[in-house]
N, C-alpha and C positions, 0 to 999 in steps of 0.2 A: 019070488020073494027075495028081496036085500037081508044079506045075511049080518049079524049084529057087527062085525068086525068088517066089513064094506061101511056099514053103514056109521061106525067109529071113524073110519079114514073121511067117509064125506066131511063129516065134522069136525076135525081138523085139520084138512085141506080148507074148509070154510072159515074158520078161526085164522089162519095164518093171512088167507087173503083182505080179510077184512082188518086182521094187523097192520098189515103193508100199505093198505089203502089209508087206514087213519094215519101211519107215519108220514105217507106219502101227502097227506092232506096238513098235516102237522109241521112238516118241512115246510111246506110251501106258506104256510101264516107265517112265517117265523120270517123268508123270504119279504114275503111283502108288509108286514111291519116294519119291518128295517127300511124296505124302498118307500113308505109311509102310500102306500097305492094296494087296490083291491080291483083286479080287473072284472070289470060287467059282460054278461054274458057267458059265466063261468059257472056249473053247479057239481054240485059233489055227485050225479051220474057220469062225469068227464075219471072214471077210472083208470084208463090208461093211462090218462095223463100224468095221477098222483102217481102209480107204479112205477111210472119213470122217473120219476123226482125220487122216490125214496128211490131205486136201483142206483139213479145215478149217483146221488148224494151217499150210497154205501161205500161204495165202490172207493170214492173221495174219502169217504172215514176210516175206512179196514184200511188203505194206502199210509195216511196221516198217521192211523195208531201203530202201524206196525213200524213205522219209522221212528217213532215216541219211544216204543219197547225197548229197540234197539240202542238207542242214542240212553237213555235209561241202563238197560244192561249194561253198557261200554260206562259209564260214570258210575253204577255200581258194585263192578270189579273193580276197578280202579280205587274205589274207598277201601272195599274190603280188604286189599292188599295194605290198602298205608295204614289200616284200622292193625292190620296184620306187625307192621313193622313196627308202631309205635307200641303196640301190648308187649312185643319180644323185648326192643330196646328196656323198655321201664319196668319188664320182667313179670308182667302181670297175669298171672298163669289163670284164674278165672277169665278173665276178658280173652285170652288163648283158649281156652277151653268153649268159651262161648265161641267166639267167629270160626275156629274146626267144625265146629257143628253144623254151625249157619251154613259152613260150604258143604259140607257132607249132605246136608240136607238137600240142599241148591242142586247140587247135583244128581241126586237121587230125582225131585223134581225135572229136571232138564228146564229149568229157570235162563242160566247160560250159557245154554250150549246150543247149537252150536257156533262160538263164539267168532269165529272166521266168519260165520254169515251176518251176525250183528254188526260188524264191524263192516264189512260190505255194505249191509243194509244203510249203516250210520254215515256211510260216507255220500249214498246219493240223496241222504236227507237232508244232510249239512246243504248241499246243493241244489234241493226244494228249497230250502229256507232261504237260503241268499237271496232266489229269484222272489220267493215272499217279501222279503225283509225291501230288497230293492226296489220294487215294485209299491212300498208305502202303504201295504196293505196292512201291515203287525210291525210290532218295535221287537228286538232281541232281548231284551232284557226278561220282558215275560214270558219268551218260549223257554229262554235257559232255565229263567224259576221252575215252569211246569216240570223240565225234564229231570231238574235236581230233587223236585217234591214225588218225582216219581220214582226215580233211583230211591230215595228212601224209602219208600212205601215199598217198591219189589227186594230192598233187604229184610225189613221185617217180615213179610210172608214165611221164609225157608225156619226164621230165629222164634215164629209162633209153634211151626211142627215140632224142632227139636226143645223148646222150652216144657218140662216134663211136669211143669204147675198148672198146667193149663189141661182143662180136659179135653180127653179127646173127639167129645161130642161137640165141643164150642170151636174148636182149633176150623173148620171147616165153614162156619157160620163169620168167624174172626175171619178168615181171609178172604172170602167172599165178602164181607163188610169194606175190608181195604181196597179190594179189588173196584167196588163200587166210588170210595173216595178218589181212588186215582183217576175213575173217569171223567168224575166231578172236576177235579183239579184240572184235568188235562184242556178242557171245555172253560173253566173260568180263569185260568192264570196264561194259557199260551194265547188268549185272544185270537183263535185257530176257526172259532164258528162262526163268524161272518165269512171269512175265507171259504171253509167247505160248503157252504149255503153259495155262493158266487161261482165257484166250482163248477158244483151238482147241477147249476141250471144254465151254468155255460154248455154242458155236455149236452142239456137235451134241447138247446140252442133256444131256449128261452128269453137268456145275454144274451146278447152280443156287441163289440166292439167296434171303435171303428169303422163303423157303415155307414153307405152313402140312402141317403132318406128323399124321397118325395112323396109331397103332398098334395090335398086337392082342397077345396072347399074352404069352408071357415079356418081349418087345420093350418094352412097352406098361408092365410092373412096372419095368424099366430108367430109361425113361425119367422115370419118377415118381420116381424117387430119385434122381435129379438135378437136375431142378424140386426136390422138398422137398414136392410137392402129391399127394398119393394118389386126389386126387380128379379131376385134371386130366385131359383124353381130347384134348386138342388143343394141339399144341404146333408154337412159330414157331422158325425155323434156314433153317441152309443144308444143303442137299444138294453136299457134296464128288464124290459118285460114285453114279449112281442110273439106273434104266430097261436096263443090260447083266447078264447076271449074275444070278444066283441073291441075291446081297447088295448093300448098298447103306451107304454111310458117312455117317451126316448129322453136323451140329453143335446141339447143344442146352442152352441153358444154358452155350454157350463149354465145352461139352466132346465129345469126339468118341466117337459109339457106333454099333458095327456091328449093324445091325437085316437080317433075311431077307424079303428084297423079297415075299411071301406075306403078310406082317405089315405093310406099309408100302402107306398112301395118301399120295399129295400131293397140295398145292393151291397153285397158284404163277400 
């Protein structure tokens, strides 16, 4: 006999899997909406495959936010301090009294601490973003926005605890709300999720760049009349979507053609 608490775990070890498979299934629409391509040959028993889409594409997200957090904390001390200097200078002993709190609080959470690792963190994100920003993939101006609507959104969280109007059954519901907005923002203002989606299915070699492509067949006449070269048998591109599936999207010549993976070698 399965005892009722085995048989609890079956059930949500079975919930969790089947989360990850719809993320992982979810991911991958999102993917190929964007490449405007739905590979044939693909059906929602190919499980392992969604599981690695969501793993990889975590892995790209938990990276991304915690670098967010950081570059976020480092811009939200920073205010808090000048928010600090200006209440002193203009003597404004409420607004002093408020931001004490907010840091007492802050710290009691461990919001910025520890702030030598933010500040590490923030330095090799600065340095993700460049190779981002360089690469034409996102403009700067909307990751800075994101990171500044995030810094404010992580000072209100510590200034909801110590605000004593507010109760203390909502105070938990309230920053769990924020916490939800900031993910929101983080996803619509850094223009960050075409990136992690290109990422996540670079990792599980889905992408790929840069390869050298042969074809056969019809696939092969295609290609040639695109090149302009009848003669040509070996052609360089990216692979959009490639190795799942019955077909495969590549780019050649900066034009996009669906070739039937029977027909397709790579060399990468």
């Amino acid at each position: 006999m399965i005892s009722l608490k085995s048989a609890l775990n079956m059930e949500v070890g079975k919930n969790i899997y089947l989360c990850l498979t719809g993320a992982g299934v979810a991911v991958f629409m999102f993917y190929c909406i964007r490449m405007h391509f739905f590979p044939t040959g693909l059906t929602l028993s190919d499980v392992i495959f969604f599981l690695m889409v969501i793993t990889s594409f975590s892995i790209i997200l938990v990276f991304f936010i915690l670098c967010w957090y950081s570059m976020s904390v480092i811009v939200a001390t920073l205010s808090l301090k000048g928010a600090f200097f200006l209440a002193a200078r203009n003597k404004n002993k409420k607004a002093l009294r408020s931001f004490k709190g907010t840091r007492r609080v802050a710290r009691k959470m461990k919001i910025y601490q520890p702030i030598w690792a933010h500040v590490i963190i923030s330095f090799i994100a600065i340095f993700t973003i460049y190779l981002v920003v360089r690469s034409k993939h996102v403009d700067v101006l909307p990751i800075f926005s994101s990171v500044i609507m995030t810094a404010a959104l992580i000072m209100i969280i510590p200034n909801i605890y110590f605000d004593k109007r507010i109760e203390k059954k909502k105070k938990n519901k309230i920053a769990s709300l924020i916490t939800g907005v900031a993910f929101i923002f983080f996803f619509m203002l850094s223009g960050m999720a075409p990136v992690l989606s290109d990422a996540g299915m670079t990792i599980i070699g889905v992408r790929k760049s840069n390869v050298t492509i042969m074809l056969q067949g019809s696939d092969l006449k295609m290609a040639r009349h695109l090149t302009g070269n009848q003669d040509q048998n070996y052609f360089t591109g990216d692979a959009l979507f490639t190795g799942v599936g019955a077909s495969s999207l590549l780019v050649i010549n900066k034009k996009r053609i669906i070739v039937k993976n029977e027909n397709l070698a790579l060399s990468f």
